[in-house]
GUBA-635760 format. One line per field, with one value per residue (C-alpha): residue number from 1; residue in three letters; x, y, z negated. Coordinates in nm, 4 decimals. Example, Ala and Ser with C-alpha at 12.3 -4.5 7.8 and 13.67 -1.06 7.14 Angstrom:
# GUBA-635760
i = 1 | 2 .
aa = ALA | SER .
c1 = 1.2300 | 1.3670 .
c2 = -0.4500 | -0.1060 .
c3 = -0.7800 | -0.7140 .
This chain:
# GUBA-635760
i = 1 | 2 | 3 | 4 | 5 | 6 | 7 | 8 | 9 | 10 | 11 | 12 | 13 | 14 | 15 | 16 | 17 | 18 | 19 | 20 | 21 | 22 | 23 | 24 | 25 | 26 | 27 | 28 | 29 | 30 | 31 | 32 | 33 | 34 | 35 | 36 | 37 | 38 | 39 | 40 | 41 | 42 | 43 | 44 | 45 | 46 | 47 | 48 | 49 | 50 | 51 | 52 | 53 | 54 | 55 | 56 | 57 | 58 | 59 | 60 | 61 | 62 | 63 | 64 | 65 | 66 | 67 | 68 | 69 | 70 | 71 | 72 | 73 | 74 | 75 | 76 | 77 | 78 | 79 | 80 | 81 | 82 | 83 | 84 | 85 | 86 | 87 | 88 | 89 | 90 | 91 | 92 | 93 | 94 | 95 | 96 | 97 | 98 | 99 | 100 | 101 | 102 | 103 | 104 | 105 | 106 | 107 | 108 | 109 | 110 | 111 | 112 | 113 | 114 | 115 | 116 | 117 | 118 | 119 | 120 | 121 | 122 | 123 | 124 | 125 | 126 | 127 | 128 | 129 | 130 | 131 | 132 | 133 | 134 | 135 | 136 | 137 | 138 | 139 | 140 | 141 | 142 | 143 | 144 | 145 | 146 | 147 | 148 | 149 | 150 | 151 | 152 | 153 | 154 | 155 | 156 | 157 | 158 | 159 | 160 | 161 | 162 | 163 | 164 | 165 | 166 | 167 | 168 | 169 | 170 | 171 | 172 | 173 | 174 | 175 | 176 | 177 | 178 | 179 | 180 | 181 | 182 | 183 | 184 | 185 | 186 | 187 | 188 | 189 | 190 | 191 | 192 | 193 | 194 | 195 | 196 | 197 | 198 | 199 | 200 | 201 | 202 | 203 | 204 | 205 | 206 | 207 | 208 | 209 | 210 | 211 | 212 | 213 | 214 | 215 | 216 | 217 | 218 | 219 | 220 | 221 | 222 | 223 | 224 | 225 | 226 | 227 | 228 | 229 | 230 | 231 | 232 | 233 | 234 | 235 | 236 | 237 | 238 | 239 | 240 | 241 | 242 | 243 | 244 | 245 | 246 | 247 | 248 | 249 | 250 | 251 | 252 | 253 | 254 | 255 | 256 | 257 | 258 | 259 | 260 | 261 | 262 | 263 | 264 | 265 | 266 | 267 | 268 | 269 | 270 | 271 | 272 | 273 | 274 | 275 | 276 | 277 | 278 | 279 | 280 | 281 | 282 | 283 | 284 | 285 | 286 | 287 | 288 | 289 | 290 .
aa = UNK | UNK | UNK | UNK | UNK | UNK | UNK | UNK | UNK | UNK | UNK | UNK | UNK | UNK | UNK | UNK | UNK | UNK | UNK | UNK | UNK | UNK | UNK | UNK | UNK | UNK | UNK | UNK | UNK | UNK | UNK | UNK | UNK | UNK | UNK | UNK | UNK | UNK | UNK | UNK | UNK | UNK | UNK | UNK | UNK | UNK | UNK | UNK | UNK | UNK | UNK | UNK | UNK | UNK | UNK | UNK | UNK | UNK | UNK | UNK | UNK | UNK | UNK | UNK | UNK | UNK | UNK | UNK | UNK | UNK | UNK | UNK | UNK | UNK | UNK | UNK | UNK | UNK | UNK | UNK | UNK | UNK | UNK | UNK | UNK | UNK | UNK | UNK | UNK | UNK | UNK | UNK | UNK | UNK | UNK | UNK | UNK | UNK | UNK | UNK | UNK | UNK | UNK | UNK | UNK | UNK | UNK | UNK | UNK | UNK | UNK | UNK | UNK | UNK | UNK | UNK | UNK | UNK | UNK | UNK | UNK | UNK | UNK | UNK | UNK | UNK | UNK | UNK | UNK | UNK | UNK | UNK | UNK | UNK | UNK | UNK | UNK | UNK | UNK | UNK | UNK | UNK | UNK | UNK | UNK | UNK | UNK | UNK | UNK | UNK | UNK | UNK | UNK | UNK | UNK | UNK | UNK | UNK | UNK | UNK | UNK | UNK | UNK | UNK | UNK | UNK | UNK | UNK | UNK | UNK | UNK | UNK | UNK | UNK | UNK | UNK | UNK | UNK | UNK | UNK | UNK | UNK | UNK | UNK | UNK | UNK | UNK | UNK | UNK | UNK | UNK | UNK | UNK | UNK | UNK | UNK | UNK | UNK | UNK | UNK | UNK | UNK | UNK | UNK | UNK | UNK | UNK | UNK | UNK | UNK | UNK | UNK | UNK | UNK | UNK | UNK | UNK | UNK | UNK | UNK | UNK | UNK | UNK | UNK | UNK | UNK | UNK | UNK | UNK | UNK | UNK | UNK | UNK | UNK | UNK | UNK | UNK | UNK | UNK | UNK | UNK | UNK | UNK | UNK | UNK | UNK | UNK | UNK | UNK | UNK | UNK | UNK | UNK | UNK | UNK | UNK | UNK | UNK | UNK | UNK | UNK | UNK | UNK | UNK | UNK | UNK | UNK | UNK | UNK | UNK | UNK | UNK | UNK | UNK | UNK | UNK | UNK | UNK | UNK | UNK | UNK | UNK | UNK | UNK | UNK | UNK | UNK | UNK | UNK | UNK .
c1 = 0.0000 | 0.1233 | 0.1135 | 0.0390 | 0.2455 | 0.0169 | -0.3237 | -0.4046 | -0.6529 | -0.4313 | -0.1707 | -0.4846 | -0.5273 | -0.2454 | -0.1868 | -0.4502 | -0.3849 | -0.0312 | -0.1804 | -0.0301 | -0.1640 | 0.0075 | 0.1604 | 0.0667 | 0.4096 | 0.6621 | 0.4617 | 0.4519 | 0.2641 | 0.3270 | 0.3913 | 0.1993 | 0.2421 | 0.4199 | 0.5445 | 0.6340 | 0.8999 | 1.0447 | 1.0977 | 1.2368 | 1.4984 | 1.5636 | 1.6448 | 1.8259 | 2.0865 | 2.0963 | 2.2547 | 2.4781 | 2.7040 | 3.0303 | 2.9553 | 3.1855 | 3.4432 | 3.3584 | 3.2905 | 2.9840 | 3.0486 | 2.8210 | 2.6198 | 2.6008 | 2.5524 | 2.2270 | 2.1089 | 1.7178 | 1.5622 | 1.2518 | 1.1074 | 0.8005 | 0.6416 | 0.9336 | 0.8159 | 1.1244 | 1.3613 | 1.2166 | 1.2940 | 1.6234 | 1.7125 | 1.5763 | 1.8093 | 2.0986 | 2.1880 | 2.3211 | 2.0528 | 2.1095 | 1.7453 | 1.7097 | 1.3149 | 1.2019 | 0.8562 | 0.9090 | 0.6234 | 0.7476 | 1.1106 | 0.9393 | 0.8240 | 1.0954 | 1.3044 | 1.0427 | 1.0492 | 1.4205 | 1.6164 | 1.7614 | 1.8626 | 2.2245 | 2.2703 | 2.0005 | 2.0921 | 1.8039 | 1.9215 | 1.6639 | 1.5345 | 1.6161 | 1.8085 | 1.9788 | 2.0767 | 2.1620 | 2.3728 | 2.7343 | 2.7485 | 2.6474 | 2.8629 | 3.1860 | 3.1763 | 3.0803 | 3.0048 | 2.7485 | 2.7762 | 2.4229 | 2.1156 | 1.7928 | 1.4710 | 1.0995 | 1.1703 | 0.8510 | 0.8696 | 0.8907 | 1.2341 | 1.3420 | 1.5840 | 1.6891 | 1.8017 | 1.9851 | 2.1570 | 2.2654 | 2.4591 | 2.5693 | 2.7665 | 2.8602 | 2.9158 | 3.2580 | 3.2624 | 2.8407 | 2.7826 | 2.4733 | 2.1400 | 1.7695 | 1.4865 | 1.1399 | 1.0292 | 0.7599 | 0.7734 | 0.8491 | 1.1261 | 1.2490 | 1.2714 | 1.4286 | 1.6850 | 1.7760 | 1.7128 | 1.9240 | 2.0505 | 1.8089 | 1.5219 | 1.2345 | 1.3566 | 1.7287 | 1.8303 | 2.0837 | 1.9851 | 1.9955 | 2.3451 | 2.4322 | 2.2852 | 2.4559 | 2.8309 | 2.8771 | 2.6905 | 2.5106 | 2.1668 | 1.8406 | 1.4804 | 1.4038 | 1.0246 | 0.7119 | 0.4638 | 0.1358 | -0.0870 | -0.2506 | 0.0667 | 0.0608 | -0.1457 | -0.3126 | -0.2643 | -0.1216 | -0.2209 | 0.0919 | 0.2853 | 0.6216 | 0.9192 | 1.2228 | 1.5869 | 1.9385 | 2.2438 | 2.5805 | 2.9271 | 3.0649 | 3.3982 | 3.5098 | 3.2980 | 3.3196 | 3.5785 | 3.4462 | 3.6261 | 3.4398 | 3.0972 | 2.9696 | 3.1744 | 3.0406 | 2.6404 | 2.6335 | 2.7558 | 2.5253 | 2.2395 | 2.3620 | 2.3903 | 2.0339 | 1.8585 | 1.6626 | 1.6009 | 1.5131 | 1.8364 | 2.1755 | 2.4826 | 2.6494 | 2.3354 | 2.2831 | 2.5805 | 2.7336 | 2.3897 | 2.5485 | 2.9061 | 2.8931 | 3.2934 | 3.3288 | 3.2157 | 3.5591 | 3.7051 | 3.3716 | 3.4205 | 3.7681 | 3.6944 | 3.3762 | 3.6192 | 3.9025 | 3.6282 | 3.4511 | 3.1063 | 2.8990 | 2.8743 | 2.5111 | 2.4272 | 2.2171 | 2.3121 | 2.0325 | 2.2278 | 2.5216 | 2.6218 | 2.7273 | 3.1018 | 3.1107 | 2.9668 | 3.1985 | 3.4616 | 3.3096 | 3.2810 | 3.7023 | 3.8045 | 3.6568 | 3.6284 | 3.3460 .
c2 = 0.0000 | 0.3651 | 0.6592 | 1.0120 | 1.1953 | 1.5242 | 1.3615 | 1.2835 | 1.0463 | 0.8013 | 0.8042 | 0.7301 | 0.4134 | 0.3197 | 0.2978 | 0.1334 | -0.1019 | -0.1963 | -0.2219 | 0.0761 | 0.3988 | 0.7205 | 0.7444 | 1.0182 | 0.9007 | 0.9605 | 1.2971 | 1.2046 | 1.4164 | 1.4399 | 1.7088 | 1.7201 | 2.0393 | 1.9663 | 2.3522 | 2.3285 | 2.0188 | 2.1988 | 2.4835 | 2.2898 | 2.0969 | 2.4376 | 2.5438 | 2.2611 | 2.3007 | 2.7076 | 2.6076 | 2.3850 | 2.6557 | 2.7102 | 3.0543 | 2.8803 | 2.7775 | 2.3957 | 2.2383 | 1.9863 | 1.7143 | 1.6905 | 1.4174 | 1.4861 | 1.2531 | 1.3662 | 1.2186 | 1.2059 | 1.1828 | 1.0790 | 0.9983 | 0.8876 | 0.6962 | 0.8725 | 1.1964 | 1.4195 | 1.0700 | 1.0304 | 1.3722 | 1.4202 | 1.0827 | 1.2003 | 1.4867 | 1.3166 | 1.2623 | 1.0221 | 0.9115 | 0.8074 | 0.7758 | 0.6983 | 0.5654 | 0.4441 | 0.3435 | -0.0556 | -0.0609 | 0.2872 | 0.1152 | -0.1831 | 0.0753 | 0.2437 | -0.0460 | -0.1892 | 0.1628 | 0.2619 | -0.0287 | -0.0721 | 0.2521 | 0.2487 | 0.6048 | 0.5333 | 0.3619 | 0.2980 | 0.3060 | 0.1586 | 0.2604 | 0.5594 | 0.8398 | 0.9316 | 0.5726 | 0.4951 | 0.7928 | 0.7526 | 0.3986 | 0.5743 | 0.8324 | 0.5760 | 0.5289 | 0.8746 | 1.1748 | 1.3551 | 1.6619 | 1.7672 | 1.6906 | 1.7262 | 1.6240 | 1.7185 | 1.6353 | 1.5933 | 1.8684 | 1.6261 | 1.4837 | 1.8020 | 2.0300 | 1.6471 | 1.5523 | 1.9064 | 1.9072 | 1.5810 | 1.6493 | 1.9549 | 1.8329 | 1.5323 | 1.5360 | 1.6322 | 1.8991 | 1.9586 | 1.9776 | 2.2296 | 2.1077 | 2.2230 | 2.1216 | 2.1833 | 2.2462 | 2.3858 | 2.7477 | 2.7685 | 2.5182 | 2.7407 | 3.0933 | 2.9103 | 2.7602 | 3.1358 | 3.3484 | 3.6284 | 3.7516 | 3.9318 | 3.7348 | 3.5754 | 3.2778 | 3.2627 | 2.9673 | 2.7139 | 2.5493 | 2.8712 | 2.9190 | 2.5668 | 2.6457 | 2.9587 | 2.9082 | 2.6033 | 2.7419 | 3.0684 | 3.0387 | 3.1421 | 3.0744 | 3.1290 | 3.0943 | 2.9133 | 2.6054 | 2.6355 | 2.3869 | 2.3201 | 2.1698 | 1.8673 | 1.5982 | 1.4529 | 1.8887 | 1.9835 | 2.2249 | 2.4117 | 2.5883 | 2.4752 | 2.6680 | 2.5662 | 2.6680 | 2.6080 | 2.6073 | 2.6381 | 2.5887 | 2.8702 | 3.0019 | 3.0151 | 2.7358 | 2.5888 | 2.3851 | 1.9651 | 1.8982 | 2.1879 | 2.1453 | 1.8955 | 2.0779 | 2.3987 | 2.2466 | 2.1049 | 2.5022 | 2.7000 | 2.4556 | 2.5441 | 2.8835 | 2.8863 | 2.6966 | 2.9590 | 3.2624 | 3.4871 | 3.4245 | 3.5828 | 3.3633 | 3.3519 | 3.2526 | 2.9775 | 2.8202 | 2.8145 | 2.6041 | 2.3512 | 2.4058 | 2.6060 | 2.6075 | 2.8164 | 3.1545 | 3.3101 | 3.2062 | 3.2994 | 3.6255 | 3.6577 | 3.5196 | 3.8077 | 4.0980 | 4.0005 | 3.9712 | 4.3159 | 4.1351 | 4.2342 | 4.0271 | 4.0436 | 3.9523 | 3.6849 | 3.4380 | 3.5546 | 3.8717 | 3.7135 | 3.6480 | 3.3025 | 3.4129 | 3.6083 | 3.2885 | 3.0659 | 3.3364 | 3.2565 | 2.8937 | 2.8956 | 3.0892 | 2.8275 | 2.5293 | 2.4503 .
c3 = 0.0000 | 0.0895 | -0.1350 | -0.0249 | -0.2714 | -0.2430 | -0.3387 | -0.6883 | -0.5144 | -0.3482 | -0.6497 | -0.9017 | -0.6250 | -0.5924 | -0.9970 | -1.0454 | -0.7547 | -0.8791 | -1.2290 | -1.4190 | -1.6088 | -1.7029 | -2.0521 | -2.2547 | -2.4426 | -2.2103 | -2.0621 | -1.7106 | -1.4810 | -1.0738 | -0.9260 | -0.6335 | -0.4703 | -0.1288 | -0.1299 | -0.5015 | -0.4381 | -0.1479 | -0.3326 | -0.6242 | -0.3730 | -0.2720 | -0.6203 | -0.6466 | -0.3433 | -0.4250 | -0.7848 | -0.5766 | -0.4021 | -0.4997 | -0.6976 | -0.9733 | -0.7628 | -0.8014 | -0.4660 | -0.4133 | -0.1530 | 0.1525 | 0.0187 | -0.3531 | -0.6534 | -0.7874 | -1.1260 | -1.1796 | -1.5012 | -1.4342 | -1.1170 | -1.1486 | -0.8390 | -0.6309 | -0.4600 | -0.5206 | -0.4904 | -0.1457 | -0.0828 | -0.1587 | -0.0596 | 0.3530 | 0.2479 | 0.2740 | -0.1310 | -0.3296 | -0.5693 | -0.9045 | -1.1164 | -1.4643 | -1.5560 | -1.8746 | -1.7706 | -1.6306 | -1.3883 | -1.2360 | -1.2072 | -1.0252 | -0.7825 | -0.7179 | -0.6474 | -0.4173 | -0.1801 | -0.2440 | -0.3289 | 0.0585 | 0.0673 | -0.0137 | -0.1246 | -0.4392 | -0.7669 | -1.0446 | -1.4029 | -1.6460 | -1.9440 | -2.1918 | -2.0131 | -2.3699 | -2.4099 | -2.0579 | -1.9181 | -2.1070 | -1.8991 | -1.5618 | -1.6571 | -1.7030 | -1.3695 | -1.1820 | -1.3048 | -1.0960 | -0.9330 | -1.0178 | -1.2572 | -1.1947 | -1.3812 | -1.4318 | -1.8120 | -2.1106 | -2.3630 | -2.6223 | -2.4793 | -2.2724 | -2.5937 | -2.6915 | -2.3897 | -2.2666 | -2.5757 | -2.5442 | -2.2195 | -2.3028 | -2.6374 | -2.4882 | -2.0554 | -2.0435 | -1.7701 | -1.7272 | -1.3570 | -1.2776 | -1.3769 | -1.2550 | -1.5301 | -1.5352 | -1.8749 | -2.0244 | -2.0432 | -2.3946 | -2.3947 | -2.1063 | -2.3314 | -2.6222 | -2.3497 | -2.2358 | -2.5137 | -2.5957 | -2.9282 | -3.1683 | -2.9557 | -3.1108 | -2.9398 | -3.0005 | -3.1718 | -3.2212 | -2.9277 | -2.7011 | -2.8756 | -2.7324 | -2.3684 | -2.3627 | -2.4886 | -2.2010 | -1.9205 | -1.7476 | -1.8071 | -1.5533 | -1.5164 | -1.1639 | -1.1524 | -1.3407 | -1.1548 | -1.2633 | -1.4235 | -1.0612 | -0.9215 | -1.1540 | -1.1893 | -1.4563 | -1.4926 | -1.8224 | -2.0687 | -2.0482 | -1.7883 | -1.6822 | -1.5597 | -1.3556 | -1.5348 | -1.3964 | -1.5897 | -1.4241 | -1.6042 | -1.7244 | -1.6369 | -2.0368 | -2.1729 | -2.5273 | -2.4752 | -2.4811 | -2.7854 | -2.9630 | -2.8792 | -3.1826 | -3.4339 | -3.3310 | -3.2660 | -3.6265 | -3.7551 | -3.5547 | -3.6579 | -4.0020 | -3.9371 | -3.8260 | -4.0454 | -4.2184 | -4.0364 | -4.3340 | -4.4552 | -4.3764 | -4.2094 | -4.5129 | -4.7530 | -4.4240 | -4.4334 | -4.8376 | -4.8754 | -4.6799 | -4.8632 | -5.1577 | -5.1767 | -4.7962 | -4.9695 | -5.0108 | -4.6451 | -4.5090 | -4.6397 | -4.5351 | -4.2147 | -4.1659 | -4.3178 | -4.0400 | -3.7481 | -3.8257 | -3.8909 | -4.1785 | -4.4654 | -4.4954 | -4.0794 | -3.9551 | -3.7079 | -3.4497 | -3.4401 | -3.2759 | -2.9352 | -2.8817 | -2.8478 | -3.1714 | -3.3512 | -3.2213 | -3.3677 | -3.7049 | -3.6385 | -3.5733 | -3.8366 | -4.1063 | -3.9516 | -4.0707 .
């Protein structure tokens, strides 16, 4: 049976057909906008040129968290990329290996992407990421790369839109937190556009919004990132209260080389975290070792 990626008609028959149902638990929904994937593949290849000075092959490895049934696979597979997918959902991976597996420039990787990638990643690193990711998985699964991918290649996400502010927020922001800190010390941050509710099906309740992140040219260095994750986390952990309160909670003994460490660095003693830039944080974050 064939599948007419645009109607949620013929995907409800085929599903039912092949014998599966959407999960609610892994927040699938298809996108099934025709002009909303181009555009996305078009997002996609933009945040592939060499801005950074990092070339991308002519056939790229492209990981994809998530396909579904297949419609962006298919796409970028007639595009003339290399394919790697990562699906959790076992009826959607007997799909996919039933329309793609003779294609030699796809690869399927079962089961959870954050306990699946490090292997894929042993053996090639990919050149770009890409992924229409649940809210409930998408911070878990950004941070995850981010602290642990040694050089992050650029990524594309679809997130929902709130997922997407908290991913670029600025300092002093209602939505700067650790985990903008995080997005923003390894790469440049941008949300280029939202999708409306329309463009999905089953349609969500939210609306989503696509985000790239490219490598910076000064990143925080691989070896940093955890180190410097766990202090901004403690750093944020209550927002009434100032960097210093934040973080002798977690070690009462850091008080006097925090205050050293604040006098030498120009920063007032009684600031809060979501008044620094990512940069001036990680300034903190190397003069205690924390």
């Amino acid at each position: 049976m064939t599948i007419a990626y645009d109607s949620p008609t013929s995907i409800k028959q085929f599903l039912e057909a092949e014998g599966l149902a959407m999960s609610k638990r892994f927040g699938q929904n298809f996108l099934i906008d025709r002009n909303a994937r181009e555009k996305l593949y078009s997002s996609l290849t933009l945040s592939a040129l060499p801005e950074s000075g990092n070339e991308v092959s002519d056939q790229p490895l492209v990981w994809e968290i998530g396909p579904g049934i297949g419609a962006l696979t298919s796409l970028l597979l007639e595009r003339g990329n290399r394919v790697c997918a990562f699906e959790i959902d076992y009826g959607f991976v007997r799909i996919l290996n039933r329309f793609f597996a003779d294609n030699r420039s796809f690869s399927l990787v079962e089961g959870d992407f954050l306990k699946t990638w490090r292997a894929a990643a042993a053996t090639t690193l990919p050149e770009l990421i890409f992924g229409n990711l649940p809210y409930n998985a998408a911070l878990g699964i950004i941070a995850d790369l981010l602290e642990n991918l040694p050089a992050p290649p650029r990524m594309v996400f679809t997130v929902q839109k709130e997922a997407a502010r908290r991913i670029a927020a600025q300092p002093g922001s209602k939505d700067y937190s650790a985990f903008s800190v995080l997005c923003t010390s390894v790469c440049a941050v941008k949300i280029l556009y939202d999708i409306g509710a329309s463009s999905f099906w089953p349609q969500p309740r939210v609306t989503s919004s696509v985000v790239t992140l490219q490598p910076r040219p000064d990143p925080i260095a691989a070896q940093d990132r955890k180190g410097f994750s766990s202090f901004v986390r403690s750093a944020f952990s209550s927002r009434r209260k100032t960097l210093r309160n934040n973080l002798c909670a977690k070690d009462k003994d850091i008080g006097p080389i925090l205050d050293k460490a604040l006098a030498e660095l120009g920063i007032e003693a009684g600031i809060r975290a979501e008044a620094l830039a990512p940069e001036r944080l990680f300034d903190v974050y190397a003069a205690i070792k924390f």
